[in-house]
C-alpha positions in Angstrom: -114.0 -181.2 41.5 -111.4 -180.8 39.0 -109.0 -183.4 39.8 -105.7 -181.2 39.1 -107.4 -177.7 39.9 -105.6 -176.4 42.5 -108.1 -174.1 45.3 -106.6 -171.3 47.1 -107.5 -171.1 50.8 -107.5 -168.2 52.6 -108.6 -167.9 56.5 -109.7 -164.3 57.7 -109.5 -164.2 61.8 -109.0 -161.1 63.9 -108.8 -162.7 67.6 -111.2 -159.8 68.8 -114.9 -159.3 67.5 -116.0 -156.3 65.8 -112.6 -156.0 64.1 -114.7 -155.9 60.6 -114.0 -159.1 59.9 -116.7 -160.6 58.0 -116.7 -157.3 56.3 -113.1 -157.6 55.0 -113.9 -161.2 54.1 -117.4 -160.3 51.8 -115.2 -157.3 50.1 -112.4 -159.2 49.3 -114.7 -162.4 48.2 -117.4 -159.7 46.2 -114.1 -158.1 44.5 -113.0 -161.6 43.6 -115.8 -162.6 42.1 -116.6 -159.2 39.8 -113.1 -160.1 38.2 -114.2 -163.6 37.4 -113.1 -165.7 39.6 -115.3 -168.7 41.2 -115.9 -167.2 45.2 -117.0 -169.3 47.9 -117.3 -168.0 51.4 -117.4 -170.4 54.5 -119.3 -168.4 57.3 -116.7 -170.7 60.2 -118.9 -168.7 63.4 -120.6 -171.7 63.5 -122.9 -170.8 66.2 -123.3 -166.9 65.3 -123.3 -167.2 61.2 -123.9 -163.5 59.8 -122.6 -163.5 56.5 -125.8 -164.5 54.5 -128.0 -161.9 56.7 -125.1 -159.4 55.9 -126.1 -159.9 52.1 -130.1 -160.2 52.7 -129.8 -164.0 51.6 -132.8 -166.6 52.5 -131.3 -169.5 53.8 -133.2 -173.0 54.1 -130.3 -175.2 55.1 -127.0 -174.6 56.3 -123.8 -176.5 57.4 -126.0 -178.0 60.9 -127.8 -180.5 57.9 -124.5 -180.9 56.5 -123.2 -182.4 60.0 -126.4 -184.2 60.7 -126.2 -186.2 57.5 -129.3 -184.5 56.0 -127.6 -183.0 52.8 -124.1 -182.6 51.1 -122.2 -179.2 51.5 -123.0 -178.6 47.6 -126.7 -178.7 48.8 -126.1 -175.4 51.1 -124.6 -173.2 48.8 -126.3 -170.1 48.1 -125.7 -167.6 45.3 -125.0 -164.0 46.5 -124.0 -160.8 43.8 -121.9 -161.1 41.2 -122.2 -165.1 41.7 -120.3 -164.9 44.7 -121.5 -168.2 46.9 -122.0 -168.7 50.2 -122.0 -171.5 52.7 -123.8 -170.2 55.5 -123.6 -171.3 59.2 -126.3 -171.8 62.1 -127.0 -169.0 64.1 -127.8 -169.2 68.3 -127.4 -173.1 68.1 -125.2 -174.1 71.5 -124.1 -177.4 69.9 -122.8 -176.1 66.8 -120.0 -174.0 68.7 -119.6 -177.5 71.0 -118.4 -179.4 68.1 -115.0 -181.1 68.7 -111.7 -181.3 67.0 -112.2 -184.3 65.2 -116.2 -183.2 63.9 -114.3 -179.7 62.7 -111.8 -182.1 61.0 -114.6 -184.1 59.6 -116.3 -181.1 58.0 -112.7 -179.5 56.5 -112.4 -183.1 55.0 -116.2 -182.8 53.8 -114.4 -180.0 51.3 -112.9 -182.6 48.7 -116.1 -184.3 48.4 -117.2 -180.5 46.8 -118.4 -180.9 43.2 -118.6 -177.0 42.9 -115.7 -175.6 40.5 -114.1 -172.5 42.4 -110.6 -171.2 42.3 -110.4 -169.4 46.2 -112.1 -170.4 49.3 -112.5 -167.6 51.9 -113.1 -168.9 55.5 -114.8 -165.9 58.1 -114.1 -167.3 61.0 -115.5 -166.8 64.5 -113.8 -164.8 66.9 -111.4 -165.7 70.1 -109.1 -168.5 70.1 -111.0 -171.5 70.2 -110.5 -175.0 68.8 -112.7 -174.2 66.0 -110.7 -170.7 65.5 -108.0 -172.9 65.2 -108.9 -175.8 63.4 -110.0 -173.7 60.5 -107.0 -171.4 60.2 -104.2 -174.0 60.1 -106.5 -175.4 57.7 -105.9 -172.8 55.5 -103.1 -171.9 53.2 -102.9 -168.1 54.1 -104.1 -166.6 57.6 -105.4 -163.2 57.1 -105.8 -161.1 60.6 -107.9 -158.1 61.0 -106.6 -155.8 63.4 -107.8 -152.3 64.4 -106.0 -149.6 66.2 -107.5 -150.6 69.1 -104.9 -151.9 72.5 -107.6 -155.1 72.9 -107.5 -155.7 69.4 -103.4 -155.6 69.2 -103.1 -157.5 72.0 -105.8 -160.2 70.8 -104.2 -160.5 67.7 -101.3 -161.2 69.2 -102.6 -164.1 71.3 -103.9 -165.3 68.1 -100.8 -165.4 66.4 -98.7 -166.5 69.0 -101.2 -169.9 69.5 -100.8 -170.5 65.8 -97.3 -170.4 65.5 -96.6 -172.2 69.1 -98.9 -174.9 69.0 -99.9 -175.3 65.6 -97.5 -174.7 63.4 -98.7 -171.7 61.7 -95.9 -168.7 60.9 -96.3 -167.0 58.5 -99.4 -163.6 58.6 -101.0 -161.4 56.6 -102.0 -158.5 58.6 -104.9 -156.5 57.5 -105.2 -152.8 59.4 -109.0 -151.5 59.2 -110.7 -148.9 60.1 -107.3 -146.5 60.2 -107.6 -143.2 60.0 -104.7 -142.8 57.5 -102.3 -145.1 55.9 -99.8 -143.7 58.9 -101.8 -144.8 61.1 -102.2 -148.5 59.7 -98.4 -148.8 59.6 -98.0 -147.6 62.9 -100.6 -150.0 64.3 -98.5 -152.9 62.5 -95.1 -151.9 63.8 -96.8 -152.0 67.4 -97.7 -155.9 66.8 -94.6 -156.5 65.1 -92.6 -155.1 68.2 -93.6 -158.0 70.3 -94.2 -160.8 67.4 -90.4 -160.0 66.4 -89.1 -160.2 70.1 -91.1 -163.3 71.8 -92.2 -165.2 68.5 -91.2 -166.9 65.7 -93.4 -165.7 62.8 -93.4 -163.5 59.7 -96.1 -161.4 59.7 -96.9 -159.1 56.5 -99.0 -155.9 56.4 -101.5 -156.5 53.1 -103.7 -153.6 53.9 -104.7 -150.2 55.4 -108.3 -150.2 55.1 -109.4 -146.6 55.7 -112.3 -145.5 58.5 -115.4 -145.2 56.0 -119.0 -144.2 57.1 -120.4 -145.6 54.0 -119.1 -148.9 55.3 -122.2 -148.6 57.9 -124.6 -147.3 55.1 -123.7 -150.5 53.1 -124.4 -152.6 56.1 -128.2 -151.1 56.8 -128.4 -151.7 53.2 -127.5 -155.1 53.4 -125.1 -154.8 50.5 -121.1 -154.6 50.6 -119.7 -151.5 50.2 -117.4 -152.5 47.1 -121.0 -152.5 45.2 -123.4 -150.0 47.0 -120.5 -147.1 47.1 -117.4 -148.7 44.3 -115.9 -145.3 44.7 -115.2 -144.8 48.3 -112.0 -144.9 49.9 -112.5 -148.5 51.7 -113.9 -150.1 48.4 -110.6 -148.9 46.8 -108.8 -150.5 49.6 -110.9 -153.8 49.4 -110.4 -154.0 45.6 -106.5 -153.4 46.0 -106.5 -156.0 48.6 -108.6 -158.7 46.6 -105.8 -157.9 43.8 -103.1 -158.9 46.2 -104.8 -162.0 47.2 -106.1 -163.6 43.3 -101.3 -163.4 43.3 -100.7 -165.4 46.5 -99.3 -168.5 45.7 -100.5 -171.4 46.0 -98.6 -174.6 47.4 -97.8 -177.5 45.3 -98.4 -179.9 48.1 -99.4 -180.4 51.8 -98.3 -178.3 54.5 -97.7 -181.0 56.9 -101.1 -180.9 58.5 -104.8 -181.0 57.7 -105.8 -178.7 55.5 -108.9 -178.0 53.0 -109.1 -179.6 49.1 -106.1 -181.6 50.8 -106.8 -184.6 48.2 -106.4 -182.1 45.5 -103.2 -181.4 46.6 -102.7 -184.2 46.8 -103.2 -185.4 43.0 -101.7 -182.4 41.8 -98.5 -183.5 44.0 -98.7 -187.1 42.0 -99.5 -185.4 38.9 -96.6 -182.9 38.9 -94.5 -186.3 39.9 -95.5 -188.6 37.3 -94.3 -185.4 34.7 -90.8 -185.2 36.0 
């Protein structure tokens, strides 16, 4: 890896399932990648990976080899469209979602030893608020949440939020709002979360996108394809593009955050670099 190439990070979490989640996350990353830049998605659902079945890719080895010690995580990347790349997860393996803090710490540091150039790391991670949930978004340098108009969902996101920022650290939110009927509705669905974040917690949260309701969404799915490339003209592709255009302008840190985080000896050496110029 480029010693003074700096990697954005961005974690995509939702607290609830079938938020749309992974779909955001392949959008955003297939958007990314048609504008040039070097995409690689982590499937984090360790123990229900979907993200390469989403896209129709064959699989041979996945991050389970990488743990065991059989392979290296460049040896698990797989190429997707537009060169996006993937590293794909197990799927119905038990001991994969019983890994412990420390083996999820091991495979975030696993991420400096990568030898594969990319600019922007997108993590899908699993659902809930586990440790893993957790490890993998304070691991990140942006935390994007998926919410739907939905009172579980709200109130799911919320627990989410308010576990990051409590326990972890974490306070600052980009809030994605999918499957809205109308951009009214989106705001209105963030103004209910940020009625109780602004009261009981102490985080900034930020509304990124309104990603319209979109039946070619599901057409795109049975296709296995993303709907940014099997229908570029619908209203959610123009939503994921605008939001993948937000996201290629988010800054990215000049050194740690305090914690563990991925590429953290890149930031590192850029830290010591930008140090030794001064």
């Amino acid at each position: 890896m480029q010693r003074n190439h700096r990697i954005k990070v961005v974690a995509v979490t939702g607290g609830k399932g079938g938020v749309g989640k992974s779909n955001v996350t392949l959008n955003v990353g297939m958007s990314l990648a048609a504008q040039g830049k070097r995409v690689l998605i982590l499937d984090a659902d360790l123990g229900l990976a979907n993200i390469d079945v989403m896209l129709g890719l064959r699989v041979h080895k996945n991050l389970s080899h990488v743990l065991s010690g059989q392979c290296s995580l460049d040896e698990i990347i797989v190429e997707g469209p537009n060169g996006l790349m993937i590293i794909p997860a197990t799927s119905g393996t038990q001991s994969m979602v019983e890994l412990s803090p420390s083996e999820h710490a091991g495979l975030i540091r696993a991420f400096s030893e990568l030898q594969t150039p990319i600019d922007i790391l997108l993590v899908d991670t699993a659902a809930g608020i586990s440790d893993m949930v957790m490890s993998f978004a304070r691991a990140a340098q942006d935390v994007m949440v998926v919410v739907c108009d939905e009172p579980t969902s709200i109130t799911d996101a919320y627990a989410l939020i308010k576990l990051l920022s409590r326990e972890y650290g974490v306070f600052r939110f980009r809030i994605v709002a999918n499957m809205v009927r109308s951009l009214r509705e989106g705001q209105d669905l963030f103004t209910k979360l940020t009625r109780v974040t602004d009261r009981f917690l102490d985080a900034s949260l930020e509304l990124v996108a309104c990603v319209p309701y979109d039946n070619n969404v599901r057409q795109a799915v049975k296709k296995q394809k993303v709907i940014v490339d099997a229908f570029p003209k619908s209203p959610a592709s123009l939503a994921f593009r605008a939001l993948a255009n937000k996201v290629a302008t988010w800054p990215i840190p000049n050194q740690p955050g305090g914690h563990l985080e991925f590429f953290i000896e890149n930031l590192l050496q850029t830290k010591k670099v930008v140090g030794d110029k001064q």
